[in-house]
C-alpha positions in Angstrom: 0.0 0.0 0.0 1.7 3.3 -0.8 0.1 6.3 1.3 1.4 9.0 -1.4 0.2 7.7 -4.3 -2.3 10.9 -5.6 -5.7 10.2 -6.7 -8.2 11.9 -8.9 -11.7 11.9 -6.7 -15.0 11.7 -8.8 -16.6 12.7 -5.4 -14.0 14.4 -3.5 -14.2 15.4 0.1 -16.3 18.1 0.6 -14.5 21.8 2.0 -15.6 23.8 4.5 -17.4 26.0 2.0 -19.2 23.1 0.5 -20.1 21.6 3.3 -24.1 21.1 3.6 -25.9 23.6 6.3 -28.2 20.5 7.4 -25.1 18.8 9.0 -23.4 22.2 10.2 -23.3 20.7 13.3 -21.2 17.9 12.8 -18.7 19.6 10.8 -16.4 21.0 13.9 -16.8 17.0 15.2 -15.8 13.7 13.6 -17.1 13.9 10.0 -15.3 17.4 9.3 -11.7 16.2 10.1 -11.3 13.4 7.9 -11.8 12.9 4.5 -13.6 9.3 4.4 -16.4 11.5 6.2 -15.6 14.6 4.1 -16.7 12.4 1.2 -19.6 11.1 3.0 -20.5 14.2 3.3 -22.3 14.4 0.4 -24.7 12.5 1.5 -25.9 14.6 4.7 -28.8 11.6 5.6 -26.5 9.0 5.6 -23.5 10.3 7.3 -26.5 11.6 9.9 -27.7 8.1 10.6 -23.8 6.8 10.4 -22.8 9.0 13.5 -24.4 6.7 16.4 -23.1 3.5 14.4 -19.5 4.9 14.5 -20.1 6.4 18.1 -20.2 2.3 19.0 -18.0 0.7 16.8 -15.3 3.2 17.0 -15.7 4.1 20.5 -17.6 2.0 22.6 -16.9 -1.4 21.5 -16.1 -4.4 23.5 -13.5 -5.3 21.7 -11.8 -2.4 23.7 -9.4 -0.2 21.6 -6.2 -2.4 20.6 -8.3 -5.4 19.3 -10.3 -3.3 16.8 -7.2 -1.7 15.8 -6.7 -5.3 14.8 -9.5 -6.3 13.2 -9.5 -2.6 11.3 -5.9 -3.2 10.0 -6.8 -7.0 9.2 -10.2 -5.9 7.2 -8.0 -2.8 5.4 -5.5 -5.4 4.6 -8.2 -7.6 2.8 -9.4 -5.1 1.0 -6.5 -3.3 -0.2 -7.5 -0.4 1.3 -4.7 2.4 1.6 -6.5 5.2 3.5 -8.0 3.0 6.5 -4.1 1.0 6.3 -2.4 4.2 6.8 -5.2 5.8 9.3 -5.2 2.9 11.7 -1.7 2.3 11.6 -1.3 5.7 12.9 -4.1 5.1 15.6 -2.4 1.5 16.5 0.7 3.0 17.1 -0.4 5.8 19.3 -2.3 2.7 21.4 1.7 1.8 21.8 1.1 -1.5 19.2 4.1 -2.5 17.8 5.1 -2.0 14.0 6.3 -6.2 14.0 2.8 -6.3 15.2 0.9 -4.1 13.5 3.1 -5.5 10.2 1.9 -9.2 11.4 -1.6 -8.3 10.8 -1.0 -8.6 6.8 0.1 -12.2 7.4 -0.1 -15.1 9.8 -0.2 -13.7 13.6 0.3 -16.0 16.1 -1.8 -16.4 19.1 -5.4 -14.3 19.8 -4.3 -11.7 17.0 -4.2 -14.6 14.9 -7.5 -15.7 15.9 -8.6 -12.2 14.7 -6.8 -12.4 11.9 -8.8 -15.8 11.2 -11.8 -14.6 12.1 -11.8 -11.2 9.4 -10.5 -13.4 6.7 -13.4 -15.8 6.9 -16.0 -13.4 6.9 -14.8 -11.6 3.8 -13.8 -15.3 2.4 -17.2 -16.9 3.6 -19.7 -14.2 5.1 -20.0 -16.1 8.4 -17.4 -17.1 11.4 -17.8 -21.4 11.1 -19.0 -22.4 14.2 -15.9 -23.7 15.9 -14.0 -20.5 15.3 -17.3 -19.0 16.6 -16.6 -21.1 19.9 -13.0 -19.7 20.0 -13.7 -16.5 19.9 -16.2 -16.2 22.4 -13.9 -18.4 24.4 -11.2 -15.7 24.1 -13.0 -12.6 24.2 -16.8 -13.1 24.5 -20.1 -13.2 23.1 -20.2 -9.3 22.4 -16.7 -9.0 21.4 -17.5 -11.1 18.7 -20.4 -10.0 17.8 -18.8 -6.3 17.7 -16.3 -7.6 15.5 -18.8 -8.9 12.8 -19.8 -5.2 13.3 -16.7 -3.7 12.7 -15.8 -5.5 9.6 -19.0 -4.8 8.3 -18.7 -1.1 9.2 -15.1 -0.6 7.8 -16.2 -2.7 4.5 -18.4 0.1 3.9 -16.1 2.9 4.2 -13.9 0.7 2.4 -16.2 0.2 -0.4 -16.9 4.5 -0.6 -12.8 5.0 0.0 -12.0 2.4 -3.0 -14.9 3.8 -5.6 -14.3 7.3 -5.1 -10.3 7.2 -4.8 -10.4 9.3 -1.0 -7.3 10.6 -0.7 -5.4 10.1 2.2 -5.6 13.0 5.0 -2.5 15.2 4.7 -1.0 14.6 8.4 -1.6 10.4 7.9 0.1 10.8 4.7 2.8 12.8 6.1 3.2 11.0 9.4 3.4 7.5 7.0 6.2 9.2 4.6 8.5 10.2 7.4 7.8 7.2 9.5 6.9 4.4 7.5 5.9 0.9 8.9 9.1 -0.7 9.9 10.5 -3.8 8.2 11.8 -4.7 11.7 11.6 -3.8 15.0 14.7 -2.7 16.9 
């Protein structure tokens, strides 16, 4: 994934100027400082209705923070997804996760992040978790975890799916922070 590869947008991220005056009010909060919501944007009902849904997912998740980092970089990895890569490689790191194991979640992790790992690739492989992976999950990190997890792929397959169609670009500090500090090969 290269974070400063320039794109052309068909539906760019919307500027300050364009923004639409029925969702002023969530222009100083989450959807105004990043692009993916920038670009959502121009569709003021949706990115209303998409605002308690990313409230939970984001924020409120039992996953707790570091595991959705993990299933996010694991379901940006799948689908080749540049901006969410870069952006949650940023956000993993500032939650103190290593670059070898941020870097692992594009292959074969070993223990629960490989469990994760498992669990992403066989919902975008098969559309379900089989039942004993189910079990081994739930086992690990519980019934709502996992179910938060379907969530979370589902919700970042969505803003994959409007990132990848309309070519988002990369926010200018991500791209920046990823150019002068790119993922490690190894760490030290």
């Amino acid at each position: 994934m290269n974070a400063s590869s320039p794109t052309i947008s068909p539906c760019p991220p919307l500027t300050d100027e364009e923004w639409p005056t029925e969702i002023a009010d969530m222009k100083a909060g989450f959807a105004g400082t990043l692009n993916v919501y920038r670009t959502m944007a121009h569709h003021p009902a949706l990115l209303k209705a998409w605002a308690p849904l990313r409230q939970h997912v984001v924020k409120d998740s039992a996953l707790g923070a570091v595991r959705s980092e993990l299933v996010i970089l694991r379901s940006a990895h799948r689908m080749g997804s540049d901006y969410e890569w870069a952006h949650h490689v940023s956000r993993a790191r500032a939650l103190g996760i290593s670059d070898a194991r941020i870097r692992a979640m594009r292959g074969s992790p070993d223990g629960e992040d490989g469990l994760i790992a498992r669990a992403v690739d066989a919902l975008f492989d098969g559309f379900r978790l089989p039942a004993g992976l189910e079990r081994a999950l739930s086992a690990a990190i519980g019934t709502q975890a996992v179910i938060d997890l379907m969530a979370t792929v589902g919700f970042y397959s969505v803003l994959g799916y409007i990132l990848l169609t309309y070519n988002t670009p990369i926010d200018e500090a991500v791209a920046a922070v990823m150019t002068e500090r790119p993922l490690a090969a190894e760490d030290p």
